[in-house]
C-alpha positions, 0 to 999 in steps of 0.5 A: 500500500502505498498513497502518493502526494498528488500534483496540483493542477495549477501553479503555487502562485496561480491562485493570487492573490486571493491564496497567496503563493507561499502559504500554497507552497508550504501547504502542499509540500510540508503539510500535505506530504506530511499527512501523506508520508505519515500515513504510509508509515501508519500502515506499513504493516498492514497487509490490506491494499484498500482505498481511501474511502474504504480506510475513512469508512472504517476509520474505528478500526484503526489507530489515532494515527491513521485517523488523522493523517488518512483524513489530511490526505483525502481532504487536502486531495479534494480541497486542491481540486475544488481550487482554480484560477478560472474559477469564482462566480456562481455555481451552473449545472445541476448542482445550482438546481441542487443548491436551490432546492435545499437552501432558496439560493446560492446566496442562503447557502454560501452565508451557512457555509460561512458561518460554519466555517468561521464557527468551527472551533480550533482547527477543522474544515467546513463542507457541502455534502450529499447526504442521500440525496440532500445537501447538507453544511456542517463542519469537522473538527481537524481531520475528520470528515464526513466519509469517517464512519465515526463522524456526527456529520456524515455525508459525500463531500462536495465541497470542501474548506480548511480552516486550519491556521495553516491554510491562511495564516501567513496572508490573513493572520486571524482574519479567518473571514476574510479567508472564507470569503476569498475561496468563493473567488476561486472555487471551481464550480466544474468540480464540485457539479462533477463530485454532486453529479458522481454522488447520485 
């Protein structure tokens, strides 16, 4: 078994200035190799070849260290993802029917989002999921996320924001706020109509 560090689909500084090319760089290469690295080591001596998901959907099984550093792995996977420099605006397809649906607007639904990831205690991450059929907004604390079988807030992830200092100190300090509102100007709307579509 053996999980590898993905390559971003963008350049470090493709995403200002709204993320800054720094905090990228350091996010991608110490913080997610970290989590990738470490969980590698976590399941040296496990003889199972299992996907990520299967990991996070049995998640009890396994040892604290497994359950951070799978989490920061599949996380960080898809939160690069749902990042572009083409992105921003307002979100088209069937998910912008999806997102009506269950909250009146978009507008309704970014200010939920906001406030969930702006509340999150400490450290943790903010999410747009499919709970059988119906988005829902909720948040985790730090690695967690919706897919752990262990979870309060479960769900397929749609979309997805850390809210670690580590992902916005450096550019915003404590203005967490200010950091939320920024990843609306770079959201990639294909991708998250892409994982709604998926999860049907």
């Amino acid at each position: 078994m053996k999980f590898e560090l993905p390559n971003l689909p963008y350049n470090y500084d493709a995403l200002e200035p709204h993320f800054d090319t720094r905090t990228m760089e350091i996010h991608h290469t110490k913080h997610h190799a970290g989590y990738t690295n470490n969980l590698n080591n976590a399941l040296k001596d496990n003889p199972d070849s299992l996907k990520i998901e299967t990991i996070l959907a049995n998640i009890n099984k396994y040892d604290i260290a497994v359950r951070n550093n799978a989490g920061g792995y599949y996380n960080h996977n898809i939160f690069w993802e749902l990042l572009s420099p083409k992105g921003g605006g307002k979100p088209t397809g069937k998910v912008s029917e999806a997102i009506n649906s269950s909250f009146g607007s978009f507008e309704a639904m970014q200010e939920k989002f906001n406030a969930a990831a702006a509340t999150r205690f400490g450290s943790g991450w903010a999410w747009l999921v499919n709970n059988n059929g119906k988005l829902e907004i909720g948040s985790t604390p730090n690695q967690d996320n919706p897919l752990m079988g262990i979870s309060e807030f479960k769900g397929t992830p749609i979309i997805a924001l850390d809210v670690w200092e580590h992902a916005y100190y450096l550019h915003y300090q404590n203005r967490r706020p200010d950091y939320i509102k920024a990843f609306w100007n770079i959201i990639n709307w294909e991708k998250v109509n892409e994982l709604y579509i998926n999860t049907k």
